[in-house]
C-alpha positions in Angstrom: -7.3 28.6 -46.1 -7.7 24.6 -45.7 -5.1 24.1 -48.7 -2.8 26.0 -46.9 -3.7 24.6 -43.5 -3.8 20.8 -44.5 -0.4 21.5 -46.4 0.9 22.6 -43.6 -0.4 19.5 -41.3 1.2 16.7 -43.7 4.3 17.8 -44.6 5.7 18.4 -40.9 3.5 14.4 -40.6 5.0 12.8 -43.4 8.7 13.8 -42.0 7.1 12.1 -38.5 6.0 9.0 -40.9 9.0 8.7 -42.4 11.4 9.6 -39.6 9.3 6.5 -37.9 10.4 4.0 -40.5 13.9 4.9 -41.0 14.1 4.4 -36.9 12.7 0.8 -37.3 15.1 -0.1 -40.4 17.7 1.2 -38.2 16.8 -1.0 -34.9 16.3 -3.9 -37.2 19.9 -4.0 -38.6 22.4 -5.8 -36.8 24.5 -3.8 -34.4 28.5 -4.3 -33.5 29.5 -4.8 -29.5 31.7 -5.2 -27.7 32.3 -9.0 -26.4 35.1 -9.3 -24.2 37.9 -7.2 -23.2 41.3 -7.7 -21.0 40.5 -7.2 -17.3 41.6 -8.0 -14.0 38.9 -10.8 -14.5 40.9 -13.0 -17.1 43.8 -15.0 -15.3 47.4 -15.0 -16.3 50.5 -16.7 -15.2 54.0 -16.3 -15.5 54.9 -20.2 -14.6 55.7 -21.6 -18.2 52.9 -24.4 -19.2 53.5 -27.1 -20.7 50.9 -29.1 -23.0 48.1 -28.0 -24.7 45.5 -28.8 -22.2 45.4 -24.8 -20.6 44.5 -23.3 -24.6 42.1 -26.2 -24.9 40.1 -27.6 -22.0 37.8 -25.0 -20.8 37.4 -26.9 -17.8 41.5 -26.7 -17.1 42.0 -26.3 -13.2 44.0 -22.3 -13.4 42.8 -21.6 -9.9 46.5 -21.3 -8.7 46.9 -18.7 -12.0 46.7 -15.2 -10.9 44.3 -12.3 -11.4 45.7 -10.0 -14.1 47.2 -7.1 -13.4 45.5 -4.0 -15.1 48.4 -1.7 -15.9 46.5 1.0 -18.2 43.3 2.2 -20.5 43.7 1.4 -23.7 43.2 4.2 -26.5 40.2 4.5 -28.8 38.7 2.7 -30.7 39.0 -0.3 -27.4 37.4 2.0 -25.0 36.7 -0.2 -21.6 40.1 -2.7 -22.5 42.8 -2.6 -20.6 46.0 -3.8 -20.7 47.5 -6.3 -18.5 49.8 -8.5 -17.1 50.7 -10.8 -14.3 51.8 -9.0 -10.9 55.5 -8.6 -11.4 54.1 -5.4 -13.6 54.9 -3.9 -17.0 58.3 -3.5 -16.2 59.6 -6.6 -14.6 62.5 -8.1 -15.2 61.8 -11.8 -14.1 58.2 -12.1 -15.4 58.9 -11.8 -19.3 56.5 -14.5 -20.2 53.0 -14.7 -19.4 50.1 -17.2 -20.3 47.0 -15.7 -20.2 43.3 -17.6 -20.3 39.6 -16.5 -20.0 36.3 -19.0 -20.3 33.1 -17.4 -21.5 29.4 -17.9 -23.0 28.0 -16.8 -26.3 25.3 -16.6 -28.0 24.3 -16.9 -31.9 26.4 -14.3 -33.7 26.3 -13.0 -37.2 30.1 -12.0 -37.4 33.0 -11.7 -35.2 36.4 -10.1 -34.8 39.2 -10.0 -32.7 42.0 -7.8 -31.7 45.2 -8.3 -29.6 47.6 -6.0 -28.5 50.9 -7.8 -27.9 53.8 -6.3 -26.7 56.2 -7.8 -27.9 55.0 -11.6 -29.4 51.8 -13.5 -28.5 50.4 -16.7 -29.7 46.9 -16.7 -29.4 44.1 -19.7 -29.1 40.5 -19.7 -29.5 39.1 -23.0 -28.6 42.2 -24.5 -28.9 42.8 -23.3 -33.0 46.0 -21.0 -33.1 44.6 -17.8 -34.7 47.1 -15.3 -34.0 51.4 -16.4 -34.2 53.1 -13.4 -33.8 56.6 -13.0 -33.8 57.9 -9.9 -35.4 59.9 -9.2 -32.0 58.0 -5.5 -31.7 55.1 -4.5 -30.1 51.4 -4.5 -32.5 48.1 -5.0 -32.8 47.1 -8.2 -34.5 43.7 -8.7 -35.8 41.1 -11.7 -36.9 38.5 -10.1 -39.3 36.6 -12.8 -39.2 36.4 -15.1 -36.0 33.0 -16.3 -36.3 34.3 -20.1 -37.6 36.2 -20.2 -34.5 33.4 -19.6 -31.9 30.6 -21.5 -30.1 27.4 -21.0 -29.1 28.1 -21.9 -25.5 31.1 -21.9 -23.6 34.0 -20.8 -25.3 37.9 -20.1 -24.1 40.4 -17.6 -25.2 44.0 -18.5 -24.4 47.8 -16.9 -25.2 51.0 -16.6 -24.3 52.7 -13.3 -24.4 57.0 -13.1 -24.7 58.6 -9.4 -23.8 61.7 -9.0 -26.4 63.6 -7.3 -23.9 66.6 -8.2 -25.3 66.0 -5.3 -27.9 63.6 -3.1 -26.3 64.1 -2.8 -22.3 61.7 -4.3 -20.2 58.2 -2.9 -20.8 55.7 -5.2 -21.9 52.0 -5.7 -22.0 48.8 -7.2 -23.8 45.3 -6.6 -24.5 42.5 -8.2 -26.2 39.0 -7.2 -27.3 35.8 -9.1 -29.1 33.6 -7.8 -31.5 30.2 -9.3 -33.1 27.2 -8.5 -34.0 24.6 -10.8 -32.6 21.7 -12.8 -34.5 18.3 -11.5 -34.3 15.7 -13.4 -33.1 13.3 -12.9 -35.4 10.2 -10.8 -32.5 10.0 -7.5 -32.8 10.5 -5.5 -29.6 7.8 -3.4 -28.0 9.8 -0.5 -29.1 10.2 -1.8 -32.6 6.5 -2.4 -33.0 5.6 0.8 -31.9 7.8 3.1 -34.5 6.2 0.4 -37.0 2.7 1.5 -36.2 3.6 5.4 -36.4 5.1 4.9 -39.3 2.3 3.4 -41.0 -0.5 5.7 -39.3 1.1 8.7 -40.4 1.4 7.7 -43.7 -2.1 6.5 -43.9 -3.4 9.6 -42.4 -0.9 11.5 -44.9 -2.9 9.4 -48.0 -6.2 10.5 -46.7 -5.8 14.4 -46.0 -4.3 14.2 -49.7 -7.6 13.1 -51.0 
């Protein structure tokens, strides 16, 4: 009767044990986020700038810029973007051109990407380094795979300008922007991390034991 009982006991305690450590390799691993996104939060403009100092200087004086405009959710994958533009509105026949600019903080990352949604063309800055020169004259996502070289620890600005081609397609424009990464670990396990370790290893040590 024991054989059958300690059988039972370990097997359903060595899925526990092992269950545990797959949990901890899991929480370990570095996980993808979401950064930033387009919101009424970033501040756009449709008075043409001149210069380089408002894709550059973090510290550039856009208090007279506008808050964007949120015109619409933007599909999956960018849950939580949305897409934006100054308040004349996606179909406005006078604001065609916008220049767009947000200032943030990072922290150590272990990879980056970004995606912009431009509709039609969009020239697009981080830290004052062009990494985005679109213009195909039609609405498209655009994507860095790898941003990382581009960013700071610190403060950090995204900046573009967006051009309508209504020319050709009517006037309906509109833009959107998200940032991915994966942040750095900082080398302490968590509480939470600690604890699946010690499970882990008590189950399996218990496991080793009822074996012999």
């Amino acid at each position: 009767m024991w054989a059958l009982k300690s059988s039972q006991f370990l097997q359903p305690l060595r899925a526990t044990s092992l269950a545990a450590l797959v949990l901890l390799a899991a929480s370990g691993a570095a996980q993808a986020s979401v950064l930033l996104q387009t919101n009424a939060t970033w501040k756009v403009t449709p008075v043409a700038q001149s210069g380089s100092d408002w894709y550059t200087n973090p510290a550039f004086d856009d208090s007279s810029w506008q808050d964007a405009t949120e015109l619409y959710d933007v599909i999956p994958p960018w849950v939580g973007a949305k897409g934006i533009w100054s308040l004349g509105g996606q179909y406005s026949e006078t604001e065609t051109q916008i220049w767009i600019r947000k200032t943030f903080t990072l922290g150590a990352l272990s990879a980056a990407s970004l995606t912009v949604g431009c509709d039609d063309d969009c020239t697009v800055y981080v830290n004052g380094a062009m990494v985005i020169n679109d213009t195909n004259g039609s609405a498209n996502n655009n994507t860095v795979a790898d941003l990382l070289p581009n960013l700071n620890v610190g403060t950090n600005l995204i900046a573009y300008t967006v051009t309508d081609n209504y020319l050709v397609w009517g006037y309906n424009h509109s833009t959107w922007l998200q940032l991915d990464g994966e942040r750095q670990s900082n080398g302490v396990p968590e509480p939470a991390t600690l604890a699946l370790l010690g499970l882990g290893l008590a189950g399996l040590a218990t496991s080793r034991r009822r074996r012999r």
